[in-house]
N, CA, C and O atoms as a Maestro MAE file, in Angstrom:
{
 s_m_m2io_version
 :::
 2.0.0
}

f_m_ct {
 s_m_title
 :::
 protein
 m_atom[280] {
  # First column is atom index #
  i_m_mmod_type
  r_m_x_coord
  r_m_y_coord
  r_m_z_coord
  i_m_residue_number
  s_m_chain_name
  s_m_pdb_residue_name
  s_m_pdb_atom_name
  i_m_atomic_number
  :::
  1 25 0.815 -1.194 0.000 1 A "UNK " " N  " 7
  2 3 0.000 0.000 0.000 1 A "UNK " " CA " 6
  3 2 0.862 1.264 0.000 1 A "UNK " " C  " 6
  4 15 0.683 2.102 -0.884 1 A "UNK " " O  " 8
  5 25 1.798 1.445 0.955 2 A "UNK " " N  " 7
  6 3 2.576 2.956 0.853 2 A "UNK " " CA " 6
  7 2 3.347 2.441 -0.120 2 A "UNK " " C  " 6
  8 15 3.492 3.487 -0.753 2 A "UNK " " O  " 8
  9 25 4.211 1.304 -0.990 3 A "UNK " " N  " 7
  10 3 4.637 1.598 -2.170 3 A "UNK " " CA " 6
  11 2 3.863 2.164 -3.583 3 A "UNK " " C  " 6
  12 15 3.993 3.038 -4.440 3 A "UNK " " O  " 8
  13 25 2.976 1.050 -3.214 4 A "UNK " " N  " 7
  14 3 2.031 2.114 -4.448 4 A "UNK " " CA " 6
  15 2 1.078 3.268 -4.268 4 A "UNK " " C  " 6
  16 15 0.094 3.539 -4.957 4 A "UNK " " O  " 8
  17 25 1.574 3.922 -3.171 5 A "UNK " " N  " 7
  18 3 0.822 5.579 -2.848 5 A "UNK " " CA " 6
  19 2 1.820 6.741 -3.047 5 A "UNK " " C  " 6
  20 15 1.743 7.926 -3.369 5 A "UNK " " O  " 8
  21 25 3.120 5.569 -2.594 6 A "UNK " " N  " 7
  22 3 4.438 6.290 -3.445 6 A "UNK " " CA " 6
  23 2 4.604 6.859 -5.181 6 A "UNK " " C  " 6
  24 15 4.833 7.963 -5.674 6 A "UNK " " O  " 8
  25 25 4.408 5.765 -5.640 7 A "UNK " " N  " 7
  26 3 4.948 5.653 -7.047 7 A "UNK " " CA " 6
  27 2 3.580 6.414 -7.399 7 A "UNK " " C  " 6
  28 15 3.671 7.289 -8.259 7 A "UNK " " O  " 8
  29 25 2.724 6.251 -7.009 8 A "UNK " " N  " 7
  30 3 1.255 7.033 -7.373 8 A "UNK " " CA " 6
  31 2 1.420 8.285 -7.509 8 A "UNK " " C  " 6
  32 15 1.395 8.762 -8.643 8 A "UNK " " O  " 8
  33 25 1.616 9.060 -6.439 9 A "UNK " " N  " 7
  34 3 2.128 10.359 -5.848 9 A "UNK " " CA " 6
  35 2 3.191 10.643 -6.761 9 A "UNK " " C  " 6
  36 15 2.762 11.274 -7.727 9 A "UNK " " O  " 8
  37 25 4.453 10.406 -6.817 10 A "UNK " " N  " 7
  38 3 5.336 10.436 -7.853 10 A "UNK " " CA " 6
  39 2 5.125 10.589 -9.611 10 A "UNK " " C  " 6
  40 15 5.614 11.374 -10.424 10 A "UNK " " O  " 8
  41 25 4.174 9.460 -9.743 11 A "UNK " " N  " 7
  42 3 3.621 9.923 -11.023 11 A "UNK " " CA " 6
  43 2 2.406 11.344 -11.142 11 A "UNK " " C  " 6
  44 15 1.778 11.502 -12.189 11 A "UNK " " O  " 8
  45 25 2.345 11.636 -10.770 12 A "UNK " " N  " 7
  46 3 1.096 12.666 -10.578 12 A "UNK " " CA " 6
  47 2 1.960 14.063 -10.279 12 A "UNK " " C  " 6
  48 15 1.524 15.032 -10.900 12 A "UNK " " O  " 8
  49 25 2.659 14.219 -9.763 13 A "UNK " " N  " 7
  50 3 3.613 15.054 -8.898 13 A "UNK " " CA " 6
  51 2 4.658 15.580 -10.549 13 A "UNK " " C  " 6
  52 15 4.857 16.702 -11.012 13 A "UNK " " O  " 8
  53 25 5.037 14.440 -10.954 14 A "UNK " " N  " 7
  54 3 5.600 14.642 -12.451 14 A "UNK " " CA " 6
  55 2 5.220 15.048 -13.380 14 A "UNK " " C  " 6
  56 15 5.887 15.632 -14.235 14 A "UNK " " O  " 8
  57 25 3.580 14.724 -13.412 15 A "UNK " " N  " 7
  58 3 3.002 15.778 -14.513 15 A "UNK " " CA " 6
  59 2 2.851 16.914 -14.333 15 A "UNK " " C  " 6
  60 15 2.136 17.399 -15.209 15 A "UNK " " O  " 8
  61 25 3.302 17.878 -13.331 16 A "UNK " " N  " 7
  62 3 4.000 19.530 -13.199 16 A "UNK " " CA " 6
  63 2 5.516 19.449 -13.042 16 A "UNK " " C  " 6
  64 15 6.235 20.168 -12.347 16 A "UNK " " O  " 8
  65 25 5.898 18.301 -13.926 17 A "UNK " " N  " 7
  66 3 7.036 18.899 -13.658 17 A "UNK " " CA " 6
  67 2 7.472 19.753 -14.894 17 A "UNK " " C  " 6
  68 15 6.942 19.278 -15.898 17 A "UNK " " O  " 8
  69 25 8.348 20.982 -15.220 18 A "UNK " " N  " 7
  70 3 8.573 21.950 -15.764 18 A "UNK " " CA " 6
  71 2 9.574 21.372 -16.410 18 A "UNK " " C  " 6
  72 15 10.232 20.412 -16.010 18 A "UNK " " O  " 8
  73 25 9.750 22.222 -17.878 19 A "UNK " " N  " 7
  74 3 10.913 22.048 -18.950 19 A "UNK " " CA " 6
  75 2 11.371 23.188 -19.022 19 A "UNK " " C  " 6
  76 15 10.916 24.298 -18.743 19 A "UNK " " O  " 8
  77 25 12.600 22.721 -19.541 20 A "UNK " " N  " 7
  78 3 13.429 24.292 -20.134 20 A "UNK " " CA " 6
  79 2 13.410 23.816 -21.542 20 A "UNK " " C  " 6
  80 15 13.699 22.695 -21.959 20 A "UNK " " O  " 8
  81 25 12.980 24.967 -22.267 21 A "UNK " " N  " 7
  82 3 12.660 24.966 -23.788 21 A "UNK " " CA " 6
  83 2 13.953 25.937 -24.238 21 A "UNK " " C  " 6
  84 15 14.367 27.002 -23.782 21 A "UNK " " O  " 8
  85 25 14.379 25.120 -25.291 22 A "UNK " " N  " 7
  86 3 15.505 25.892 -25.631 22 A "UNK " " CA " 6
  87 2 15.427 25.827 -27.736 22 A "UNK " " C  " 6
  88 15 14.537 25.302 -28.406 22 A "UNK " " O  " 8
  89 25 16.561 26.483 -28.197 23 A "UNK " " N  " 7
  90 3 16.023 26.569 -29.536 23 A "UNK " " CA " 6
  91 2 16.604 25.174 -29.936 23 A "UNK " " C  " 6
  92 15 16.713 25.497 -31.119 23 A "UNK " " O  " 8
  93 25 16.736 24.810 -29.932 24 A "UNK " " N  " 7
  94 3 17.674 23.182 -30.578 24 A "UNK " " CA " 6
  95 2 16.545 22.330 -29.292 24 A "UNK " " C  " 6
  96 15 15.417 22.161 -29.756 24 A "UNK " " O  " 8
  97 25 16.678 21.919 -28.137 25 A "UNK " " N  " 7
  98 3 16.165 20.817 -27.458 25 A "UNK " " CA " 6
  99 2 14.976 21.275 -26.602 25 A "UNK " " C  " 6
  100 15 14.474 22.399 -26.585 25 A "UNK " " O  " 8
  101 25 14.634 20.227 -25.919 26 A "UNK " " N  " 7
  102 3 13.730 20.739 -24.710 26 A "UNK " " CA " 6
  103 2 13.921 19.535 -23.497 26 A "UNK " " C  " 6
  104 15 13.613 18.345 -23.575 26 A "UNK " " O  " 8
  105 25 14.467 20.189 -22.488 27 A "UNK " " N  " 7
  106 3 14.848 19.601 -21.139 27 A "UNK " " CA " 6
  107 2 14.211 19.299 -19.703 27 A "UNK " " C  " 6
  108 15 13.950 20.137 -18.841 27 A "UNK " " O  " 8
  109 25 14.037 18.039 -19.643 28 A "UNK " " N  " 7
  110 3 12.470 17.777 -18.969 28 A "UNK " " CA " 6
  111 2 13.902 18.665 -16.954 28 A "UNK " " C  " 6
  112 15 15.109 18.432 -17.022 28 A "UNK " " O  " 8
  113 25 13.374 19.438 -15.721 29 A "UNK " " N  " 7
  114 3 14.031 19.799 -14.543 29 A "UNK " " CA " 6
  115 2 13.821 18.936 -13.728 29 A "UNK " " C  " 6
  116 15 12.773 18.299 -13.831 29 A "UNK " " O  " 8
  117 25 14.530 18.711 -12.911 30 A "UNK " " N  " 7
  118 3 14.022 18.089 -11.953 30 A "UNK " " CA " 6
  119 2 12.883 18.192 -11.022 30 A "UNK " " C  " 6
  120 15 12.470 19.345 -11.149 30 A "UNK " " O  " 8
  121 25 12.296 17.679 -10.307 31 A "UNK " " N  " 7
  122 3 11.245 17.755 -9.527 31 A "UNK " " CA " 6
  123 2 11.050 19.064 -8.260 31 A "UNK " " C  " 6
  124 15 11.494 18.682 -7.178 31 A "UNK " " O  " 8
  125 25 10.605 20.171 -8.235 32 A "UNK " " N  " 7
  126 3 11.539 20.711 -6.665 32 A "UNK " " CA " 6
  127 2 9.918 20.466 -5.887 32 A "UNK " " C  " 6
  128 15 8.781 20.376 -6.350 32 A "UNK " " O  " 8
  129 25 10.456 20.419 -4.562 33 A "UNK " " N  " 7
  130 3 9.521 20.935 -3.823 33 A "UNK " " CA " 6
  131 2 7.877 20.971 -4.077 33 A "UNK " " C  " 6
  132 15 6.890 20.236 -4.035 33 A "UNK " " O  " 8
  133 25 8.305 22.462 -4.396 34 A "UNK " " N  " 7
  134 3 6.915 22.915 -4.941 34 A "UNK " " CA " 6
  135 2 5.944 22.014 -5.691 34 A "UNK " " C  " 6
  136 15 4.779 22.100 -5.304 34 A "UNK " " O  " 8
  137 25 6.153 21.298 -6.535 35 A "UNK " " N  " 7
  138 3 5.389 20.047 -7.558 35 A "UNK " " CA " 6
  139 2 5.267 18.843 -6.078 35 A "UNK " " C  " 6
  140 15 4.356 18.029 -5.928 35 A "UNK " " O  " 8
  141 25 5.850 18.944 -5.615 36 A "UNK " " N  " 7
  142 3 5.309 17.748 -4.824 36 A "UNK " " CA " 6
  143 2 4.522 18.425 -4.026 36 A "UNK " " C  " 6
  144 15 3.310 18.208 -4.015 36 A "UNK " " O  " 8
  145 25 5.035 19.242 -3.332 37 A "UNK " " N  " 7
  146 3 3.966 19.945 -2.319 37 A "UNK " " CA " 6
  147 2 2.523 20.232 -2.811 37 A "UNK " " C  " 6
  148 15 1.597 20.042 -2.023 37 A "UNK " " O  " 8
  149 25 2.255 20.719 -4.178 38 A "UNK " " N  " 7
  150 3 0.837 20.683 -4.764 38 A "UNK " " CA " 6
  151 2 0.521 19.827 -4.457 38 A "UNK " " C  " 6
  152 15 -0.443 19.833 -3.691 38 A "UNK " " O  " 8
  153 25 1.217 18.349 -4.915 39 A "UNK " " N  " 7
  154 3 0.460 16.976 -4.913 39 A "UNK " " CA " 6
  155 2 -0.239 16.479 -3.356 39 A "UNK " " C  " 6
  156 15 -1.356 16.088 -3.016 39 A "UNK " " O  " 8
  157 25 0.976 16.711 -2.688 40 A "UNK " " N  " 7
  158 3 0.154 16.337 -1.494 40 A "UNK " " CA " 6
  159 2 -0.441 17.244 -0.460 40 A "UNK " " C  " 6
  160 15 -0.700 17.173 0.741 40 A "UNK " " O  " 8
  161 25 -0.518 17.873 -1.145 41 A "UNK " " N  " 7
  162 3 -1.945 19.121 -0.220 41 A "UNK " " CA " 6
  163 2 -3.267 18.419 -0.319 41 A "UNK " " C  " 6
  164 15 -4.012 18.068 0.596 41 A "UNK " " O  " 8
  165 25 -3.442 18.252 -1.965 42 A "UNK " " N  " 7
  166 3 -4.997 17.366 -2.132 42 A "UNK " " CA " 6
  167 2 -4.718 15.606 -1.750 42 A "UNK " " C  " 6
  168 15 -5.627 14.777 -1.693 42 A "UNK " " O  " 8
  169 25 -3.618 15.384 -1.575 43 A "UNK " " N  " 7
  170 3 -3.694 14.116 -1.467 43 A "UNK " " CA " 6
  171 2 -2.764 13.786 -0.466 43 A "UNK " " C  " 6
  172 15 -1.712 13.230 -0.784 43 A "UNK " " O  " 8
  173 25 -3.025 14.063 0.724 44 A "UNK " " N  " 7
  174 3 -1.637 13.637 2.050 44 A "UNK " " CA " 6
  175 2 -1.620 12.263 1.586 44 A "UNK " " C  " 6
  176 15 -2.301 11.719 0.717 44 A "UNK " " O  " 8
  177 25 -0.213 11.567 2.742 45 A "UNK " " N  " 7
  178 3 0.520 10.193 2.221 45 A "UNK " " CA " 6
  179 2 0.763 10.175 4.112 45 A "UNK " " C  " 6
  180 15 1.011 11.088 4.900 45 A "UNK " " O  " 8
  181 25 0.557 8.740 4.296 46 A "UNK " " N  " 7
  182 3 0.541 8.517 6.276 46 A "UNK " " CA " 6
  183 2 2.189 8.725 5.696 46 A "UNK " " C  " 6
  184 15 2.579 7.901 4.868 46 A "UNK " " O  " 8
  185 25 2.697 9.314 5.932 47 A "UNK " " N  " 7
  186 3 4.366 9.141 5.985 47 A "UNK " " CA " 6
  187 2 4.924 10.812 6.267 47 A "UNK " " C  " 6
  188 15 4.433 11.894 5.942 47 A "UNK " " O  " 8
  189 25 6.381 10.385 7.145 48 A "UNK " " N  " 7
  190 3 6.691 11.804 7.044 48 A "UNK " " CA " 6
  191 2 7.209 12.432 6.111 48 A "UNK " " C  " 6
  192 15 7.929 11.765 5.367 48 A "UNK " " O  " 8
  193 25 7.015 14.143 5.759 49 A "UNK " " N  " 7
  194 3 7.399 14.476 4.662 49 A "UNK " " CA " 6
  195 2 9.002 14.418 4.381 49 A "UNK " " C  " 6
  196 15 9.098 14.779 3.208 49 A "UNK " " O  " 8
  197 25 9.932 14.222 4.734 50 A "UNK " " N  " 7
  198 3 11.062 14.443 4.687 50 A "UNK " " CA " 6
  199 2 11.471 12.430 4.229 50 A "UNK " " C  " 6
  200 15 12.590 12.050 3.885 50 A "UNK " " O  " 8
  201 25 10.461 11.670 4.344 51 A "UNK " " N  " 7
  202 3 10.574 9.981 3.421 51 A "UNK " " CA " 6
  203 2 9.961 10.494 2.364 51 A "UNK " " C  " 6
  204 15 10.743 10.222 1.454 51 A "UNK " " O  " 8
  205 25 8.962 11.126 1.846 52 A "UNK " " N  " 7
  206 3 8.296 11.075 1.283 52 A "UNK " " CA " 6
  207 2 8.989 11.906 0.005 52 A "UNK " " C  " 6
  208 15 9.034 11.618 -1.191 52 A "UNK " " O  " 8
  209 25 9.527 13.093 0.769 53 A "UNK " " N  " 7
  210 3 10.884 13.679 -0.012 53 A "UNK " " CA " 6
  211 2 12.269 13.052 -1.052 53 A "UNK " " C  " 6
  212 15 12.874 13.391 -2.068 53 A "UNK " " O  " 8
  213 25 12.274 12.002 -0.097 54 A "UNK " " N  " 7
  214 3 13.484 11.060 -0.435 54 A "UNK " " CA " 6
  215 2 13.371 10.449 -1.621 54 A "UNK " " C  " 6
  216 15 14.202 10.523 -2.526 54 A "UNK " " O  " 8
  217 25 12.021 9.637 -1.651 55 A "UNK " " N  " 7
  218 3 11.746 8.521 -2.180 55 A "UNK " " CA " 6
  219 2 11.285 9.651 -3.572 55 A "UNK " " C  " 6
  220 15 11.346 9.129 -4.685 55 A "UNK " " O  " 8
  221 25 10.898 10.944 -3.517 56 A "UNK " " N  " 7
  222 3 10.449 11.051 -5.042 56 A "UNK " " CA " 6
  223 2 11.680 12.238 -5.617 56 A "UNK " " C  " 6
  224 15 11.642 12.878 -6.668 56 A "UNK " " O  " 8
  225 25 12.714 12.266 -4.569 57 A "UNK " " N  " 7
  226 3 13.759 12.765 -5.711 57 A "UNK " " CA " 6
  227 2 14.425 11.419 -5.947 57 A "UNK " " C  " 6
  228 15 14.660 11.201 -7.135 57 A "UNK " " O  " 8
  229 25 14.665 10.782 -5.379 58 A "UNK " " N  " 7
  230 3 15.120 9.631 -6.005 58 A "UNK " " CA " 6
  231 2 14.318 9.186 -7.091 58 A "UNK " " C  " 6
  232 15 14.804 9.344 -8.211 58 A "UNK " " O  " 8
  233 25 13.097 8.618 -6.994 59 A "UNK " " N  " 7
  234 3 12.700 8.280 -8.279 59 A "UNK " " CA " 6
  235 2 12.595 9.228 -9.494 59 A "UNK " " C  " 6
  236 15 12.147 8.931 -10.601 59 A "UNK " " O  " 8
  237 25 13.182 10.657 -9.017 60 A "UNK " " N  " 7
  238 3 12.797 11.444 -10.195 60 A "UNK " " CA " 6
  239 2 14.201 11.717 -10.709 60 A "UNK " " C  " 6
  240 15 14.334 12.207 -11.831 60 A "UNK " " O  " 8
  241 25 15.632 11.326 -9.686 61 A "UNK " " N  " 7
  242 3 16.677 10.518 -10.843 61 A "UNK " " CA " 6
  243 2 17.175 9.928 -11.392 61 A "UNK " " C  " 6
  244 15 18.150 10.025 -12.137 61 A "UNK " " O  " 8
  245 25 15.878 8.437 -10.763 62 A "UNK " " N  " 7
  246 3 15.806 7.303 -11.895 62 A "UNK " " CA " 6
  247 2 15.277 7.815 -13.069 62 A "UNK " " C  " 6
  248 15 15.890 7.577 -14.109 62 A "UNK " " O  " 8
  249 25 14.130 8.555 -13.114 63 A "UNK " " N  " 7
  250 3 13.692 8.770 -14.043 63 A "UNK " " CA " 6
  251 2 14.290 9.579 -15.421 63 A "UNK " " C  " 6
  252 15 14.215 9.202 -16.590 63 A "UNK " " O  " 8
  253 25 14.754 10.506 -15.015 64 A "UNK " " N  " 7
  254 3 15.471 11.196 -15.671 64 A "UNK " " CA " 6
  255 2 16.932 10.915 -16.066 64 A "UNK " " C  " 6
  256 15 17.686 11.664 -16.687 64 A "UNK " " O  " 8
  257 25 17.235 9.406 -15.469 65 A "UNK " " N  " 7
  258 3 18.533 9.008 -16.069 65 A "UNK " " CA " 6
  259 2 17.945 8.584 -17.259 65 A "UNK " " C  " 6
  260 15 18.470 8.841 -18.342 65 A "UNK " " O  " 8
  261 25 16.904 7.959 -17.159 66 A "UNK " " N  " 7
  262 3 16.676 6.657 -17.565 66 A "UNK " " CA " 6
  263 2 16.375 7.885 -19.295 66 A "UNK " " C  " 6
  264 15 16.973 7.731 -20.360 66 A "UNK " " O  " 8
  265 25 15.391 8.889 -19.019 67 A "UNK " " N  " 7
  266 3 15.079 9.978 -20.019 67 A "UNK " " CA " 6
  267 2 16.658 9.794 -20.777 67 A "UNK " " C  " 6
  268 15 16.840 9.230 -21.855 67 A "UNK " " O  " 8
  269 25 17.535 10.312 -20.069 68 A "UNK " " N  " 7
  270 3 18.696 11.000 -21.246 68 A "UNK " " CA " 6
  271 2 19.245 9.611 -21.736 68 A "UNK " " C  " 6
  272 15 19.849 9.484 -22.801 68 A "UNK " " O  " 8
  273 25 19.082 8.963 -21.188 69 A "UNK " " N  " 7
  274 3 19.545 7.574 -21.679 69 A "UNK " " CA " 6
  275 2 18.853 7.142 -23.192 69 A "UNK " " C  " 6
  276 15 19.401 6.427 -24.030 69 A "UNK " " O  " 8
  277 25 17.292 7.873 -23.323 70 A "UNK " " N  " 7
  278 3 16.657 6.803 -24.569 70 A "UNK " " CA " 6
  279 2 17.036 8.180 -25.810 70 A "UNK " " C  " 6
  280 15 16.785 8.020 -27.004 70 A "UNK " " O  " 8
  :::
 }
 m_bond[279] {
  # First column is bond index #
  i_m_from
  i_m_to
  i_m_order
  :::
  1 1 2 1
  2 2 3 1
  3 3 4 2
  4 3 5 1
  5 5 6 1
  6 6 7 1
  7 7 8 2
  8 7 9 1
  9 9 10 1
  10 10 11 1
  11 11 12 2
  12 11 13 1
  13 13 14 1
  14 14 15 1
  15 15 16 2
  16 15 17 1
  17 17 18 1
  18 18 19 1
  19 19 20 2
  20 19 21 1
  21 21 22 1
  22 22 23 1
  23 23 24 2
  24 23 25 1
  25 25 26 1
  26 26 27 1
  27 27 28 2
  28 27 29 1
  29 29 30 1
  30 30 31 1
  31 31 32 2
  32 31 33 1
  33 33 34 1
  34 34 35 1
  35 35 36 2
  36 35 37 1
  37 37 38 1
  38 38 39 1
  39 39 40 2
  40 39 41 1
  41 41 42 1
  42 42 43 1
  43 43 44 2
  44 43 45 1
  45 45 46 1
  46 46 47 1
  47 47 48 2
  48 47 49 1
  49 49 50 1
  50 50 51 1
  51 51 52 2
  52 51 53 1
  53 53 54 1
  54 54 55 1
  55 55 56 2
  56 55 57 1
  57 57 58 1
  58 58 59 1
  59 59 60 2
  60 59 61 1
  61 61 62 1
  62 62 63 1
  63 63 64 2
  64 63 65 1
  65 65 66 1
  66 66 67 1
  67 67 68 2
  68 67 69 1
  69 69 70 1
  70 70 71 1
  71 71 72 2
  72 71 73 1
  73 73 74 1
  74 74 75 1
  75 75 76 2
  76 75 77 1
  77 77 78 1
  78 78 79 1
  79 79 80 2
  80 79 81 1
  81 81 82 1
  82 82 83 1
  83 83 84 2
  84 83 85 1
  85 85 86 1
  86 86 87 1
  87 87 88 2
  88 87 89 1
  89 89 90 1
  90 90 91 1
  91 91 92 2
  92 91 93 1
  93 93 94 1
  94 94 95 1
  95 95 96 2
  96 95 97 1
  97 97 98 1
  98 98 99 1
  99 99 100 2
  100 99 101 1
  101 101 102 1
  102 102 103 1
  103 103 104 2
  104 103 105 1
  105 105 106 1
  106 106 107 1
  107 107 108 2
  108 107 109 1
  109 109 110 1
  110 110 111 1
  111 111 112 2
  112 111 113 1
  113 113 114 1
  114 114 115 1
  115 115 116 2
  116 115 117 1
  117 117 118 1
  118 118 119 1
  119 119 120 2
  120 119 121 1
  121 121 122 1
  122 122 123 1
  123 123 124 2
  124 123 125 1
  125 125 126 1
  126 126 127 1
  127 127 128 2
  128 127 129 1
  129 129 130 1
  130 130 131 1
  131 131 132 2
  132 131 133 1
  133 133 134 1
  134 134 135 1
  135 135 136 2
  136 135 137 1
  137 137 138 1
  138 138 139 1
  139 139 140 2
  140 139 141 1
  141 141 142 1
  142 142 143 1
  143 143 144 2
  144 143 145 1
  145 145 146 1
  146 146 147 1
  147 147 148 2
  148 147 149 1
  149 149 150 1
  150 150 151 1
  151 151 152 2
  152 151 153 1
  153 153 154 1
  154 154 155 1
  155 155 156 2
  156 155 157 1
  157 157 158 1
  158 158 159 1
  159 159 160 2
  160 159 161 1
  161 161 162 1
  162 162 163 1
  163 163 164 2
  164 163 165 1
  165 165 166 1
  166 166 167 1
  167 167 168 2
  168 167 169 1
  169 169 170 1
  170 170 171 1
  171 171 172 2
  172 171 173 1
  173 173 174 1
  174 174 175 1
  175 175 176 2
  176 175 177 1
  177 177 178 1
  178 178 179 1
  179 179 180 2
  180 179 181 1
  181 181 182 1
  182 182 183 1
  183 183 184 2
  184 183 185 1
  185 185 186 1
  186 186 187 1
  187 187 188 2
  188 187 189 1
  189 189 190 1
  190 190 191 1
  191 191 192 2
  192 191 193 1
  193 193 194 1
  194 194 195 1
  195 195 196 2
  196 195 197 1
  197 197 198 1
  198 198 199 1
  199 199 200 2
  200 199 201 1
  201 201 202 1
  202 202 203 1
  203 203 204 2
  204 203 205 1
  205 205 206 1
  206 206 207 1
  207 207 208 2
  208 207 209 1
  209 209 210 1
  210 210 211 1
  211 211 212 2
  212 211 213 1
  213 213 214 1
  214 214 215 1
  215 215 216 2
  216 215 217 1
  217 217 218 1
  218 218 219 1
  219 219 220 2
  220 219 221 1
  221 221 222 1
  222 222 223 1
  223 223 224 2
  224 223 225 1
  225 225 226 1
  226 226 227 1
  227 227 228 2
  228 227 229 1
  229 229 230 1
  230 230 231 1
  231 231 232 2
  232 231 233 1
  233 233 234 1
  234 234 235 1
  235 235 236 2
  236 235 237 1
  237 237 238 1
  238 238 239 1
  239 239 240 2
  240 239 241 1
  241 241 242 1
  242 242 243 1
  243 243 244 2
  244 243 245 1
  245 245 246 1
  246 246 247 1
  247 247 248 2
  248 247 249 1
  249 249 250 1
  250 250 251 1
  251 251 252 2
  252 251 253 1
  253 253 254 1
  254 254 255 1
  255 255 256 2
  256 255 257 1
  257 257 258 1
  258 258 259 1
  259 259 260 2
  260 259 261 1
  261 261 262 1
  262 262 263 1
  263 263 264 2
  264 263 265 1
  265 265 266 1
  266 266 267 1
  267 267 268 2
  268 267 269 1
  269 269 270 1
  270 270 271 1
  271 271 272 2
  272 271 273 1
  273 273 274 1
  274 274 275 1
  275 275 276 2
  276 275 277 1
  277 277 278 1
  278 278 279 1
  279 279 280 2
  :::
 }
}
C-alpha cells in the first residue's frame, strides 16, 4: 500500500514537472519541492514528509537518467 501511494504520488507530482525549452532541445528539470507539495496538499501520504521527499527525488533521478539515456 505505501509503495504504491508512493509511485502514485510520484507519477502525478511529475506531470508539473517543468521544462526548459531551448532553440535546438527541450529539457524535462528536476522535480523541486513545490510540484510535490501541490500533490500532497490534495492528497496527504501517512508518511513523514522528509521519506516522502526522499523517495520522489530519487525516483525522479531514476527517471530522468533513464530519459537521457533513450
Amino acid at each position: 500500500m505505501i509503495t504504491s501511494s508512493l509511485l502514485n504520488a510520484f507519477r502525478n507530482a511529475s506531470r508539473a514537472r517543468r521544462y526548459l525549452v531551448g532553440s535546438t532541445a527541450v529539457q524535462p528539470l528536476r522535480l523541486s519541492a513545490r510540484e510535490i507539495t501541490d500533490w500532497l496538499e490534495v492528497h496527504p501520504l501517512p508518511l513523514p514528509r522528509l521519506i516522502v521527499d526522499e523517495v520522489m527525488f530519487a525516483l525522479d533521478e531514476i527517471a530522468l537518467a533513464k530519459e537521457a539515456d533513450e
